[in-house]
N, C-alpha and C positions, 0 to 999 in steps of 0.2 A: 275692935275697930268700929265696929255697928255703934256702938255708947257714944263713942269720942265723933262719929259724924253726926247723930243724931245734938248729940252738945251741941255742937258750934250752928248745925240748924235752927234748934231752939235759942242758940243766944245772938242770931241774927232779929229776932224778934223783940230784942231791944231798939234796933233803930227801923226793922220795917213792921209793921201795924201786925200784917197778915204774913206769916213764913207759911201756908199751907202750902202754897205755889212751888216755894222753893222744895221743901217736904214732897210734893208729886214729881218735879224734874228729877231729884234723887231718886225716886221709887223707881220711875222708869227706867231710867240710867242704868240704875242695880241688877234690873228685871232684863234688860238685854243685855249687858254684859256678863250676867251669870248664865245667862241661857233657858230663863224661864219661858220666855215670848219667841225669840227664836234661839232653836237647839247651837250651842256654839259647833257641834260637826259642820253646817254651814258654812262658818268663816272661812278665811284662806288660810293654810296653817302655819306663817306669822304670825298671825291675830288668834288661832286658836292658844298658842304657845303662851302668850301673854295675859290670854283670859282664863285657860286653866290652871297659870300658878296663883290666883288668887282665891281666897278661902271660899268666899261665897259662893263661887262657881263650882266649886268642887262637894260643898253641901247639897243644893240645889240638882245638878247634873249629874252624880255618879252613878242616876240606876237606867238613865237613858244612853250614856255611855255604854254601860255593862252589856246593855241590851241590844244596844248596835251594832256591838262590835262580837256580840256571839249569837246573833241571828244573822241568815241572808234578809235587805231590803223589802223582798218580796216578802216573804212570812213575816214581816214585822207590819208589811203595809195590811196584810190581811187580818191578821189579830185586832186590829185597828178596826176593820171595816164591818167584823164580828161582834166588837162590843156593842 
């Protein structure tokens, strides 16, 4: 899927000069809906249902999942505050 979006970015570059632009809206895009920028636990879980059956998000997320959900909050926030 990553090949065939990346395709049709690069072949937007036939009629616009610069596709870098378009290239970063994607990144972003990618980057919050996989849960890199914010954790998808966040969403409401509608939105989380619909963003964890997508691959990237599951590459991306599965070791902060793992880690949420077999730690309490608190120990997770403190592990944090230790590194």
């Amino acid at each position: 899927m990553n090949f065939y979006v990346n395709y049709c970015i690069g072949m937007t570059a036939f009629w616009i000069v610069q596709s870098s632009g378009i290239r970063m809206v994607y990144q972003v895009i990618s980057e919050i809906l996989s849960g890199t920028l914010i954790p998808l636990i966040f969403f409401s879980e509608a939105l989380q249902k619909m963003l964890f059956s997508c691959l990237f998000s599951i590459l991306r997320m599965c070791q902060l999942v793992w880690l949420c959900e077999n730690t309490h909050w608190v120990e997770l926030l403190w592990r944090l505050v230790k590194l």
